[in-house]
Structure formats: structure tokens, C-alpha cells
DRENKOL-801837 format. One line per field, with one value per residue (C-alpha): residue number from 1; residue in one letter; chain; x, y, z. Coordinates in Angstrom, 2 decimals, padded with zeros to 5 digits, always signed. Example, Ala and Ser with C-alpha at 12.3 -4.5 7.8 and 13.67 -1.06 7.14 Angstrom:
// residues 2
resi <- 1, 2 .
resn <- A, S .
chain <- A, A .
x <- +012.30, +013.67 .
y <- -004.50, -001.06 .
z <- +007.80, +007.14 .
END
This chain:
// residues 368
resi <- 1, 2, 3, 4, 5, 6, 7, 8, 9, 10, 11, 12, 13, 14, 15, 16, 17, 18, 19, 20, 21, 22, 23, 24, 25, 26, 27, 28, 29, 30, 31, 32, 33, 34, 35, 36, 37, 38, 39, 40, 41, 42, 43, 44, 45, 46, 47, 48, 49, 50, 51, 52, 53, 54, 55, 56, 57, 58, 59, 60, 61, 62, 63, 64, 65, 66, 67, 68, 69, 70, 71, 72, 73, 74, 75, 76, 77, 78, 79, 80, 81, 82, 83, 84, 85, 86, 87, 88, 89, 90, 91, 92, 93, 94, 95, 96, 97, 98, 99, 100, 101, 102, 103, 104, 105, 106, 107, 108, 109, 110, 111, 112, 113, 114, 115, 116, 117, 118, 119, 120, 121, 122, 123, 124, 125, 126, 127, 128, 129, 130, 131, 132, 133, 134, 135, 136, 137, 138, 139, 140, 141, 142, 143, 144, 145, 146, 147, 148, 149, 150, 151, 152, 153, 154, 155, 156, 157, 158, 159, 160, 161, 162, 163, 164, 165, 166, 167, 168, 169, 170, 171, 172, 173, 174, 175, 176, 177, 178, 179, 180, 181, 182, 183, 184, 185, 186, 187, 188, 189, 190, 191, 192, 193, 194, 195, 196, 197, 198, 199, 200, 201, 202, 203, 204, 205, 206, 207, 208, 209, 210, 211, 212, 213, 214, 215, 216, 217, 218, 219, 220, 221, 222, 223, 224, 225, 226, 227, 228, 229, 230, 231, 232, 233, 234, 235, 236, 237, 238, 239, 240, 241, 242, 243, 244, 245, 246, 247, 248, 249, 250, 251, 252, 253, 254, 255, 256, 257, 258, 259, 260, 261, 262, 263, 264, 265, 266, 267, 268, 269, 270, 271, 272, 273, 274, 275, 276, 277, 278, 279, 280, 281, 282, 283, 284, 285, 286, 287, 288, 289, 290, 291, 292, 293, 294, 295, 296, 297, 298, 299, 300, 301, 302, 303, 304, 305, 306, 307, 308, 309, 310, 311, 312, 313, 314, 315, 316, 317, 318, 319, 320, 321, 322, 323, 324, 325, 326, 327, 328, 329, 330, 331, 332, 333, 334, 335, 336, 337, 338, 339, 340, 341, 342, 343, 344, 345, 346, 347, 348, 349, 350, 351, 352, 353, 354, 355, 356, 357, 358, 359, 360, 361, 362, 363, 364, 365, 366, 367, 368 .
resn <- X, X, X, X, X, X, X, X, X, X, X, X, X, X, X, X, X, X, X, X, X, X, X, X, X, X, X, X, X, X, X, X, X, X, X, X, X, X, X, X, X, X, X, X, X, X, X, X, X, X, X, X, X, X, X, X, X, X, X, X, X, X, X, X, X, X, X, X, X, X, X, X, X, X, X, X, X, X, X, X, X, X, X, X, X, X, X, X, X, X, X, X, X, X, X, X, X, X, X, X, X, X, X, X, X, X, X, X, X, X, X, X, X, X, X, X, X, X, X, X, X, X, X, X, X, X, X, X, X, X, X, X, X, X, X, X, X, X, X, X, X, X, X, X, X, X, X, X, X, X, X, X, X, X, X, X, X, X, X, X, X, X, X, X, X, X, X, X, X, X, X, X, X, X, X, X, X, X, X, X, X, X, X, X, X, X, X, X, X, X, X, X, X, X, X, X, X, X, X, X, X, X, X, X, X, X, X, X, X, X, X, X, X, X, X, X, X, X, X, X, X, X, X, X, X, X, X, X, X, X, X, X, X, X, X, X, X, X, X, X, X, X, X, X, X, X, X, X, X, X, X, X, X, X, X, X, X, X, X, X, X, X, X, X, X, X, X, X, X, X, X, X, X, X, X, X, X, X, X, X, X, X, X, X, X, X, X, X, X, X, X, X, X, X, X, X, X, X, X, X, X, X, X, X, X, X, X, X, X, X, X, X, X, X, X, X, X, X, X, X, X, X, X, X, X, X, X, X, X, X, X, X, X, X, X, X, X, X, X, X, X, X, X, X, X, X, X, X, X, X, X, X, X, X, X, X, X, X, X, X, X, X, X, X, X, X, X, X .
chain <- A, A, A, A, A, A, A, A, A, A, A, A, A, A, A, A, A, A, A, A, A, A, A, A, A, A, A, A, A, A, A, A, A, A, A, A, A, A, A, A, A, A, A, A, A, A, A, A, A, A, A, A, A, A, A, A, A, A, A, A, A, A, A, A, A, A, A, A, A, A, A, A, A, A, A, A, A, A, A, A, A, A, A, A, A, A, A, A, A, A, A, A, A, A, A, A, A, A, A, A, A, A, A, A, A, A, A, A, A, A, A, A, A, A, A, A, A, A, A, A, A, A, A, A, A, A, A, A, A, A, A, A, A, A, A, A, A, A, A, A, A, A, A, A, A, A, A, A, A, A, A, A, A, A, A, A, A, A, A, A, A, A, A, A, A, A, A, A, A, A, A, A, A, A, A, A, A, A, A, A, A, A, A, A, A, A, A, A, A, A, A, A, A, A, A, A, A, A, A, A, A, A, A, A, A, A, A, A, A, A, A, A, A, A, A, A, A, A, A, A, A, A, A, A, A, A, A, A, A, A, A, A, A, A, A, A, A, A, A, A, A, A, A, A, A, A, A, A, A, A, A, A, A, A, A, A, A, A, A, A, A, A, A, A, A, A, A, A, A, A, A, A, A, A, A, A, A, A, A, A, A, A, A, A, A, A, A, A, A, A, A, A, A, A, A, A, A, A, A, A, A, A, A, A, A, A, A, A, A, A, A, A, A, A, A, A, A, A, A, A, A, A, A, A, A, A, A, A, A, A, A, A, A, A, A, A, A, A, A, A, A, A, A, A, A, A, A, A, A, A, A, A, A, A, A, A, A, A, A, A, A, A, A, A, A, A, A, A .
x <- +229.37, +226.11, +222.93, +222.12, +225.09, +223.55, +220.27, +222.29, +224.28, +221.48, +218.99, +222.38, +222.45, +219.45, +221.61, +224.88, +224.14, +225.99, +228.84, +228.23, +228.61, +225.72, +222.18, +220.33, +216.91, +214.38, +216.45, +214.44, +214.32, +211.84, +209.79, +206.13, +206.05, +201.61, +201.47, +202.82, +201.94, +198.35, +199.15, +202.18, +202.04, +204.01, +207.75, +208.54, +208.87, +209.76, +211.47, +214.94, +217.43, +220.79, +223.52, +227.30, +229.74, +232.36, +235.66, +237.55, +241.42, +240.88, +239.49, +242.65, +245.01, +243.46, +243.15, +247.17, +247.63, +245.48, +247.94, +251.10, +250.09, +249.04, +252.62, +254.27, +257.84, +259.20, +262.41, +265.19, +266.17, +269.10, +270.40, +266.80, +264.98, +262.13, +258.47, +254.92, +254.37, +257.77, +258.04, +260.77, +262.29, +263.05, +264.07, +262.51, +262.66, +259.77, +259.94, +257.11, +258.95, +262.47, +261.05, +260.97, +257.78, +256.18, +255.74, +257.41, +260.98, +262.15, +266.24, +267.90, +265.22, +265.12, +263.81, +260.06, +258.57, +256.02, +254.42, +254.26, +250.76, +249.34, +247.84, +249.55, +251.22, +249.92, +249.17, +252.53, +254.37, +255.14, +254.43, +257.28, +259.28, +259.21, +262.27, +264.69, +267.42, +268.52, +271.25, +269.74, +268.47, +265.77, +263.72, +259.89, +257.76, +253.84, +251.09, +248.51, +244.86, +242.73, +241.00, +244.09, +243.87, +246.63, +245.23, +248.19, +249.78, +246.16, +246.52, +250.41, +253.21, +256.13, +258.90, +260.39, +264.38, +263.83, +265.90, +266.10, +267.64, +266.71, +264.02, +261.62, +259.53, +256.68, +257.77, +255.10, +257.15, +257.77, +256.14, +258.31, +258.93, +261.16, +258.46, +255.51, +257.91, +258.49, +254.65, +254.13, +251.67, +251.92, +252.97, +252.71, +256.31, +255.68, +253.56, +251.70, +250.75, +249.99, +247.65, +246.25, +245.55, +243.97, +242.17, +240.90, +240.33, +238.21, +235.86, +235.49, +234.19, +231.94, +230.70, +230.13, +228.53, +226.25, +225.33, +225.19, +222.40, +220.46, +220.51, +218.79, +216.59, +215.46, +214.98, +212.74, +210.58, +210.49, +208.95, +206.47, +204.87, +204.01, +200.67, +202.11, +199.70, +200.14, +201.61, +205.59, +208.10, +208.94, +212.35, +213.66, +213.08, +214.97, +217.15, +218.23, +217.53, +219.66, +222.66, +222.29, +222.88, +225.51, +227.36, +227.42, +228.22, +231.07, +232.19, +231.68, +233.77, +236.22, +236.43, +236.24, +232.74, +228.83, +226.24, +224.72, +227.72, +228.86, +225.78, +225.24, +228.50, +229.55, +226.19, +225.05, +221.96, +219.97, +219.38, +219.29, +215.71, +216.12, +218.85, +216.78, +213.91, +216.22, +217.30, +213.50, +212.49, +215.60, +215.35, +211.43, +212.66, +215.15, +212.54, +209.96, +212.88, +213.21, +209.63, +209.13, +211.69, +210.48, +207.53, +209.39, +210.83, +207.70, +205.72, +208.21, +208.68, +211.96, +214.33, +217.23, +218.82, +221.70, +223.27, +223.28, +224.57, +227.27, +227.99, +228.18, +230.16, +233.10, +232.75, +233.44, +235.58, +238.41, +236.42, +235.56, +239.31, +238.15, +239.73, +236.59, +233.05, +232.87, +235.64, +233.11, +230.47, +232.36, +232.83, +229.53, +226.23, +225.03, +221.30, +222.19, +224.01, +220.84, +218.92, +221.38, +221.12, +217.49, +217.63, +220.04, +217.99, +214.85, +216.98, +217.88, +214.39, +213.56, +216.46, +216.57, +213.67, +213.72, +213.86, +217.00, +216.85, +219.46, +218.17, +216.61, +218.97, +222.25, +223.46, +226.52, +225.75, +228.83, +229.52, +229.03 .
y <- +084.76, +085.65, +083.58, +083.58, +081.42, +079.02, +078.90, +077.62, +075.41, +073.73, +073.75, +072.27, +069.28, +067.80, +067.02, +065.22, +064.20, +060.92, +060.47, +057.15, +058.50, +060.64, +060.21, +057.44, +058.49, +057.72, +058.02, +059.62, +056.39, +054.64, +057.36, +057.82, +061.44, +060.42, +060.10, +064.05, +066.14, +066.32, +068.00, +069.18, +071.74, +071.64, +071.59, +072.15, +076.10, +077.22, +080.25, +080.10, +082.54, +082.78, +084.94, +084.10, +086.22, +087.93, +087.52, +090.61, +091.71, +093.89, +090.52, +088.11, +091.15, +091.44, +087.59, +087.32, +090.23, +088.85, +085.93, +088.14, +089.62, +086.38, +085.22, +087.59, +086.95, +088.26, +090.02, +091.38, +095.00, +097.03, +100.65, +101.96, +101.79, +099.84, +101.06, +099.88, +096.94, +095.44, +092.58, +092.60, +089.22, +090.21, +089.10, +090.41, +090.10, +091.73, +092.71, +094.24, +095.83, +095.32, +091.35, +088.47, +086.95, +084.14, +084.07, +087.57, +086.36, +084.70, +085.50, +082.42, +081.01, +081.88, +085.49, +085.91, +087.44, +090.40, +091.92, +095.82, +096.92, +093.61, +094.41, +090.93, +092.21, +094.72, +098.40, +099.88, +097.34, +097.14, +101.07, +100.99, +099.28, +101.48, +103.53, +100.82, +099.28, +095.86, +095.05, +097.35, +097.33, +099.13, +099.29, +099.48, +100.53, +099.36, +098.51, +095.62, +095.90, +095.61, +092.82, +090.90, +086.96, +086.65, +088.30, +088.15, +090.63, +092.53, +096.69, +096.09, +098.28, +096.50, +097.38, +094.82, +094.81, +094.16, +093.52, +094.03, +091.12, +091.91, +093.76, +091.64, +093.49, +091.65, +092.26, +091.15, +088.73, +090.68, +088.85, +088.01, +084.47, +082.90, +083.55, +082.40, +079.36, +078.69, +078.37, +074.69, +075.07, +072.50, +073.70, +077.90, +079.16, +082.88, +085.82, +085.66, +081.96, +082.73, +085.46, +083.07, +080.34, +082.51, +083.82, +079.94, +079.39, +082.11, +081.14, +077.75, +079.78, +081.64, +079.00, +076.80, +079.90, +080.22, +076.42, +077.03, +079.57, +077.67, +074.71, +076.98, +078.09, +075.26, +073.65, +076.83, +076.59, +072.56, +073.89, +076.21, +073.97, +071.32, +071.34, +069.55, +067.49, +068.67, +065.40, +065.47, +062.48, +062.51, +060.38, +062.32, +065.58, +064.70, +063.16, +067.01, +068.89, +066.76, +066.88, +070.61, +070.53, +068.12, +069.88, +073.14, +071.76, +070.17, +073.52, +075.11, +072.58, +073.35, +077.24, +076.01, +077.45, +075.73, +075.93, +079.01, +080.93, +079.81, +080.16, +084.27, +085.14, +083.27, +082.78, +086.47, +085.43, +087.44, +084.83, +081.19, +080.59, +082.49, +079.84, +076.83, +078.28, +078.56, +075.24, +073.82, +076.02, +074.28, +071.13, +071.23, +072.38, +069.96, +067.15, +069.15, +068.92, +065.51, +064.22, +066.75, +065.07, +061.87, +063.03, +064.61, +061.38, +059.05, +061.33, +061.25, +058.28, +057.87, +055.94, +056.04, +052.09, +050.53, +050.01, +053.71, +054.51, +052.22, +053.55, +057.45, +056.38, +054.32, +057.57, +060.01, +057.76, +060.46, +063.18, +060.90, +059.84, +056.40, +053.41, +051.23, +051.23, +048.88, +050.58, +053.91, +051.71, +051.48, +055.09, +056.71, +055.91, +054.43, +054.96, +058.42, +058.62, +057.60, +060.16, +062.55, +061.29, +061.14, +064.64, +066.00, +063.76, +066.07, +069.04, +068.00, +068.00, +070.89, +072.52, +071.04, +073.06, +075.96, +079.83, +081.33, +085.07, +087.14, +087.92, +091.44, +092.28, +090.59, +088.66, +087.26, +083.39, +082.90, +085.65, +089.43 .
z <- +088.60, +088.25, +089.19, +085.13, +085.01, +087.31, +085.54, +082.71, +083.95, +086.00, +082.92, +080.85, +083.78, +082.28, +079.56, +080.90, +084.63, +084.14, +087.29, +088.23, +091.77, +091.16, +093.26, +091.03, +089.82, +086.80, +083.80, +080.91, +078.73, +081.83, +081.77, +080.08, +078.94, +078.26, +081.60, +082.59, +079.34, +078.23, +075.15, +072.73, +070.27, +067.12, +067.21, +063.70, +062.76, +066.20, +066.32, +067.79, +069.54, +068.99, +067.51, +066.57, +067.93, +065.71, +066.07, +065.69, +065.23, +068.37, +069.95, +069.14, +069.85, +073.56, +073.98, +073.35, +075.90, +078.02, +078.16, +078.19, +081.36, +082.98, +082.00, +083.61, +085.35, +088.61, +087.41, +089.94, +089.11, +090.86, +091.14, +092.69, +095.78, +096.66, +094.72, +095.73, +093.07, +094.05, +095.11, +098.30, +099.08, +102.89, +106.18, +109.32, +113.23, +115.31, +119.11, +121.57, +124.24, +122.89, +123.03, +120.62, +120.19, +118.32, +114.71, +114.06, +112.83, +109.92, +110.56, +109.67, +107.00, +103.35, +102.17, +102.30, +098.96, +099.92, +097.03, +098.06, +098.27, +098.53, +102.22, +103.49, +106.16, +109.01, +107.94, +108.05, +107.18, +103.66, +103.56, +105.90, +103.40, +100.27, +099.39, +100.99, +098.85, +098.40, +100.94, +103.48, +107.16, +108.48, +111.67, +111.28, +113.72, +113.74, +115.63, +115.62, +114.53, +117.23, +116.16, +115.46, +115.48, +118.05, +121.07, +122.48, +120.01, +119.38, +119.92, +120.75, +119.01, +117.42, +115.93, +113.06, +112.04, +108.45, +105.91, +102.18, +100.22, +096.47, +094.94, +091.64, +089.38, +087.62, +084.27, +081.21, +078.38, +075.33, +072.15, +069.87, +067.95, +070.46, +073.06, +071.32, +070.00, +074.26, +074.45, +073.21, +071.00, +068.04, +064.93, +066.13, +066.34, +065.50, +065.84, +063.17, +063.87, +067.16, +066.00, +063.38, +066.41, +068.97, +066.10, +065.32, +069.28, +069.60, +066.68, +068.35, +071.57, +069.81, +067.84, +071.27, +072.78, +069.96, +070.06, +073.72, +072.73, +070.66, +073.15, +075.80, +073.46, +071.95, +075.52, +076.59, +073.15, +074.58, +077.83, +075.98, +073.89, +076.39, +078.98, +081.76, +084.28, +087.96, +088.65, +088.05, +088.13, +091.81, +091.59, +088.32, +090.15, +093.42, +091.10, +089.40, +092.83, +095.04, +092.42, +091.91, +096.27, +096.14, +093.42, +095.12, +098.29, +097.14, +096.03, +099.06, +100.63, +098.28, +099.31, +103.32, +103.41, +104.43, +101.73, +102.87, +102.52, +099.73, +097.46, +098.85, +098.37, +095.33, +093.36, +094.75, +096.33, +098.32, +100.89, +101.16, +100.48, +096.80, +096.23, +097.24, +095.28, +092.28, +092.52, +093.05, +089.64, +087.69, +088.47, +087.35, +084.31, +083.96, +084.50, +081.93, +079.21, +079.82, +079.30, +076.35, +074.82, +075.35, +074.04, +071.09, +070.05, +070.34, +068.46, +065.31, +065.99, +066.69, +069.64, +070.67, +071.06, +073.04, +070.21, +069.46, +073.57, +072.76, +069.55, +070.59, +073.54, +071.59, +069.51, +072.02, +074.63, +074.69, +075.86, +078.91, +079.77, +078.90, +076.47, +076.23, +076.52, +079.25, +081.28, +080.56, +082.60, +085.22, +085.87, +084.27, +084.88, +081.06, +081.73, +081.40, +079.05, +077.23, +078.60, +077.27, +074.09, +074.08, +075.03, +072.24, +069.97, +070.64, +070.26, +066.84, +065.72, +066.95, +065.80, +061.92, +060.76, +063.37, +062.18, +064.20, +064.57, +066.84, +070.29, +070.85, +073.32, +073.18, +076.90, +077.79, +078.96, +080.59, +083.09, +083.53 .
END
């Protein structure tokens, strides 16, 4: 994930911020967009860009491979030895010094499962391993890194008694009717349906992605056209900056990681201050797209009512995991909502009589 990602998905935020455990701030509806841009330029005309991605045979052929290989199924195969790839179910018994120590046996529980080559065992180890077959016993001799956790066992050599219950390939399902009929899908029971769905799936992507596009766009071409006072909406900004820091710290909590860490090595920042300048830059823009569409909507004179929250809400209730409107107001923050509608209000306008041309250089907006 690259920090283009981020800029989208922070600049998107001004759109749908609407957890009702969110921090509170301004929503866009309470704001006075006279009082923070001194001048708008006309929105009608705008150039737009955007491109829709084609969806190819080649496309919907690598798509269902794609998912092959991510079904794949740890088979048991006899009459050869053990290969790197395998996957050796395997019980084991390790000794320093012709002596049992902690943590190095597993006689007496069910196999262990060690993929060959996957590095999760000490170097040696699984190297050690390869050529064995099932049923047989073998004494490995290693030695631990250095820097092993276990101090105790750091720079020892140790010899393991291992042995070789059954050997599992990961094998990739062959395509055929009965598999894609296993899948679940509703109404796809063969090949050629599955082809024909992936084929509809993908569309829908790139059909998103170019909305997606033209979204970003349009909110950019909002940006441009507006002279902003010097004077920003203090509450609506720490409203966008401190969810941005929330969000991300949540997920940093998630990998077991602080902040810092997390936004260097995930986001690929060079350092933390690029990140909190990032964030800063993004959640101006966020407030900018809010009071130019504000100022969007007064000037053609348009709102956007309760009645109309309400409305779009009861419309859209499944996509929230919600039965009523009221129980959505218990869960989401309404005022929000509003903005959010306010906001793809504006982007309507702009949008209806905007030129849309393909980008000069094609970019991927979700990853690279």
C-alpha cells in the first residue's frame, strides 16, 4: 500500500465520516461556506478525469485462477520422500547435551504441520527434513541463532529425534462443474457461468473504480475553483485530522504496533513527520471540499432536507446492517450523513455537465 492510497482514502473521508463513535465536529450543513471562500469560479464545463477499465477474457481467466490457487487443499501423497513445498505433519523431541529442554518436544501431542521452506523453524531444521519418508525417524542436528529469544538455548547445538507422520502437498482444485457448483454462488453451477460471473464482477469493479475516478476528480476541480480566506473551520478540520489518527491507530493496534511504526512500515513513509504532514494536507482538503460544496449548493440553489437524510437512509438501510432509520441513529452519526449527502449533491452538479477525458497517464487508485 502505497501513500497514494491514503491520499484517497483520506480525501474519500470527507464523504462518509459518519460512526457515531467518531470525534464530533462542525458538520457541513452548520457551516457558512461566505464566510471561508471569497470567490468561486464556474462549475459547469469542468473538465473531468477518468477512464473505464476493460474487462478482458485474459482478465476473468486470471481472476478465476487467482481463486483456484487461493483454494488450494493440503493433499497427503505416498510412495516418495519428503520435497521442499511439503508440508510434513511431524513429531519431534530436542536435547542439548543428550538433555530435554523446554519447549523442544511435542512426543505425545498431535503432529505439528511444517510447511518445508517456510523458515519457521531454526536454519537446519526443515532442510534437515527433506528426503525423509512418512513413517520414518531421523535425528537432526542444529544449532541456535545467536540472537535467539530463549537465551537460554541462544548459540547452543541440538540435536531433534524427529519423526515423519505423513507428508501433504498443496494441491490447486481442478475446475470443473462440480467444483464451481461447491462454490455457493447463486444460480452459477458451471464453468461457463462462472466465467460469465467473474466476468460481471469485474465490470462492477471497474465501473466503481472509474466512479471512484471521477469522484477524485471532481473533488480536485472543487478545490481549484475556490479562493479560500486564510481563516479555515477550526472544529471541521480537527474533526477530519483527529479521525484520520484514530483510524490508523486503531490499525496499528491491530498489527501490535505504535503509530510510528505502523504508518513507516505499512503506509511507506519516510518518517513520521511526512505522515503527520500528509494527514494535516488531507484533512484541509477534506474541509475545502466540504465548504465548496456548500457553496456549490447555495449558489444553484439547492438543499439538501431531513426529509431527504431520512429518505436516502430508509433507501440504503441494508448497506448499513440496519432495519430502521431510527435504529440507524443510534449507531451513525445523522448530521453526517447530511454532510455526505450535501457533498455527493455538489458532485452531481459538477459532474452532470462535466467533459470526461481519459487521464494522460493511466494510475492504479487502489494499490501498486
Amino acid at each position: 500500500m502505497k501513500k497514494k492510497l491514503m491520499t484517497v482514502l483520506t480525501v474519500a473521508a470527507s464523504l462518509l465520516c459518519m460512526s457515531a463513535c467518531s470525534v464530533s465536529g462542525d458538520a457541513v450543513a452548520s457551516l457558512n461556506p461566505d464566510k471561508y471562500i471569497t470567490q468561486i469560479g464556474d462549475y459547469n464545463g469542468l473538465t473531468l478525469e477518468a477512464a473505464l477499465r476493460e474487462v478482458t477474457d485474459e482478465m476473468v481467466e486470471n481472476r478465476i485462477q487467482s481463486n483456484l490457487a487461493n483454494s488450494m487443499e493440503d493433499v497427503e501423497v505416498t510412495g516418495r520422500a519428503l520435497k521442499s513445498g511439503d508440508i510434513a505433519n511431524i513429531n519431534y523431541e530436542g536435547k542439548i547435551d543428550g538433555v530435554k529442554f523446554d519447549g523442544g518436544s511435542n512426543m505425545g501431542e498431535p503432529g505439528y504441520d511444517l510447511e518445508i521452506g517456510s523458515g519457521a523453524f531454526i536454519p537446519g531444521f526443515e532442510e534437515g527434513l527433506i528426503g525423509m519418508n512418512a513413517g520414518e525417524t531421523r535425528d537432526i542436528t542444529v544449532t541456535f541463532p545467536e540472537q535467539y529469544p530463549a537465551e537460554q538455548l541462544a548459540g547452543k547445538d541440538a540435536v531433534f529425534t524427529v519423526v515423519l507422520n505423513s507428508i501433504k502437498e498443496k494441491k490447486i482444485p481442478e475446475l470443473t462443474d462440480e467444483y464451481v457448483a461447491g462454490l455457493g454462488i447463486e444460480n452459477v453451477n458451471t464453468i461457463d457461468g462462472l466465467k460469465t460471473y467473474m466476468r460481471q464482477q469485474l465490470e462492477i469493479e471497474a465501473q466503481n473504480d472509474y466512479e471512484t475516478q471521477l469522484n477524485n476528480s471532481a473533488m480536485q476541480k472543487m478545490i481549484e475553483i475556490c479562493d479560500f480566506t486564510d481563516e479555515i473551520p477550526e472544529d471541521r478540520y480537527k474533526y477530519y485530522y483527529d479521525n484520520v489518527i484514530n483510524m490508523d491507530s486503531q490499525y496499528a493496534a491491530q498489527f501490535g504496533v505504535d503509530l510510528d511504526t505502523f504508518v513507516t512500515g505499512y503506509y511507506g513513509f519516510e518518517n513520521t513527520d511526512a505522515y503527520y504532514k500528509h494527514v494535516e494536507d488531507s484533512a484541509m482538503q477534506a474541509v475545502q471540499i466540504d465548504l465548496a460544496s456548500g457553496m456549490i449548493l447555495k449558489n444553484a440553489g439547492e438543499k439538501v432536507t431531513d426529509k431527504m437524510v431520512e429518505e436516502d437512509i430508509a433507501a440504503n438501510l441494508e448497506n448499513y446492517g440496519v432495519s430502521t432509520v431510527e435504529e440507524f441513529k443510534e449507531n451513525y452519526n445523522i448530521d453526517e450523513y447530511k454532510s455526505y449527502l450535501i457533498n455527493r449533491k455538489a458532485l452531481e452538479i459538477i459532474k452532470e455537465n462535466a467533459k470526461i477525458v481519459a487521464p494522460a497517464q493511466a494510475t492504479d487508485t487502489v494499490s501498486e
